[in-house]
C-alpha positions as CSV (number, residue, x, y, z in Angstrom):
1,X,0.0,0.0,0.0
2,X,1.1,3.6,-0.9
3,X,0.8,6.4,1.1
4,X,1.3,9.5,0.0
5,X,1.9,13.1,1.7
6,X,2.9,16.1,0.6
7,X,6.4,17.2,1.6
8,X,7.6,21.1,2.3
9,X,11.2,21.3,1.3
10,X,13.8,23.6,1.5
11,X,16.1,24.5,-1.2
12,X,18.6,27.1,-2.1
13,X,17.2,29.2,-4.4
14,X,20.5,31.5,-4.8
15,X,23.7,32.3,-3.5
16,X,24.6,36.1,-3.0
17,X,28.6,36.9,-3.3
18,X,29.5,37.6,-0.4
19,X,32.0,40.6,-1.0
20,X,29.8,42.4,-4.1
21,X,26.1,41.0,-2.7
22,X,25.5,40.0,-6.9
23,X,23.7,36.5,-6.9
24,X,25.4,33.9,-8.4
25,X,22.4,32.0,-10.1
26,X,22.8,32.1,-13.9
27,X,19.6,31.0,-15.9
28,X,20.2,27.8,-17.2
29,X,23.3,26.8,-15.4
30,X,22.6,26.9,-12.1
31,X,24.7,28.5,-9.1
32,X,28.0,29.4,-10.2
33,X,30.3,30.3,-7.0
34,X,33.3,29.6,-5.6
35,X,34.0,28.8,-1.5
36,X,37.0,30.3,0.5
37,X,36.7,28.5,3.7
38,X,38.7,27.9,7.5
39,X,38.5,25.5,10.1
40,X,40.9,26.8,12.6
41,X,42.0,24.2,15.4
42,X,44.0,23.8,18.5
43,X,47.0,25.6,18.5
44,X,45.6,28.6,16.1
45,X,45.2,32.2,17.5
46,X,41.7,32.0,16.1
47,X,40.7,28.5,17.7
48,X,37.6,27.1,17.1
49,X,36.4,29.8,14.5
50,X,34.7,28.2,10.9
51,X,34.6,30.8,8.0
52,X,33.0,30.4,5.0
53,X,32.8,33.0,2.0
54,X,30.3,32.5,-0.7
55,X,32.2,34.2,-3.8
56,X,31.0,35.4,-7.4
57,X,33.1,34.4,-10.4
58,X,34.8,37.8,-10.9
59,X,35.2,38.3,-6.8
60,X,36.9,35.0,-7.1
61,X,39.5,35.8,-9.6
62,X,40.0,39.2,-8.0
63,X,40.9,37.0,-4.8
64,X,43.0,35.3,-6.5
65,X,44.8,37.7,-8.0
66,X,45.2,39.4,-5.0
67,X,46.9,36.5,-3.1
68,X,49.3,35.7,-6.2
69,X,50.3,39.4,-5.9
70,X,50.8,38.4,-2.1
71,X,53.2,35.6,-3.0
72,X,55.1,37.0,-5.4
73,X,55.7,40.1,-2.8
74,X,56.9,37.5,-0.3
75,X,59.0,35.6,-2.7
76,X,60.5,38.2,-4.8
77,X,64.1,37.5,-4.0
78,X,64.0,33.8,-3.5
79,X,65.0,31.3,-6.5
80,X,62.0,29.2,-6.2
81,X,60.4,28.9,-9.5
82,X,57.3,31.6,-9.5
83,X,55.3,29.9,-12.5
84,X,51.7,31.4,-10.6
85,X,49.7,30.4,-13.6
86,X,47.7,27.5,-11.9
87,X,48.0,29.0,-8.4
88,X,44.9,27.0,-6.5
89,X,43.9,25.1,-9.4
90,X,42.8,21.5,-8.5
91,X,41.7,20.7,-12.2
92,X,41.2,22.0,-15.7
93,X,38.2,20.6,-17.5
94,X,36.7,18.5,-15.1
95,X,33.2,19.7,-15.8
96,X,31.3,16.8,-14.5
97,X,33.9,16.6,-11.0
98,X,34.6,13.5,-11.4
99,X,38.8,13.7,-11.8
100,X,38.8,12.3,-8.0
């Protein structure tokens, strides 16, 4: 036997950037957005603090951008190779997320 019963749900209907306050729902694709996020532990000046920034595409990149500048101020006199091109990137192409 079936029974049936309607079921409220929540879902997220957007996610707003959390620096520029744009949404980050395009039509037809879904939420785009990137996550900077912390889990600080024992031992950390900021102990038991969890941050979690929701970030638009162009936010993103600008955050990026900001902390290669950041590392190649702190490692302009070093010899370590400075090739910053895929600075954070995990994986190119991997549209369905599935290089794991």
């Amino acid at each position: 036997m079936k029974i049936t019963v309607k079921v409220q749900t929540e879902s997220v209907s957007d996610v707003r950037c959390d620096v520029c306050g744009e949404g980050t729902r395009i039509e037809g694709y879904g939420l785009q957005f990137g996550t900077l996020r912390a889990n600080w532990g024992y031992g950390s000046a900021h102990d038991g603090e969890r941050y979690e920034l929701h970030l638009c595409e162009p936010c993103f990149f600008r955050t990026i951008s900001d902390l290669k500048r950041e590392r190649m101020v702190n490692f302009m006199f070093s010899d370590e190779d400075q090739n910053l091109n895929d600075f954070g990137r995990i994986a190119r192409d991997d549209f369905f997320n599935d290089s794991r």
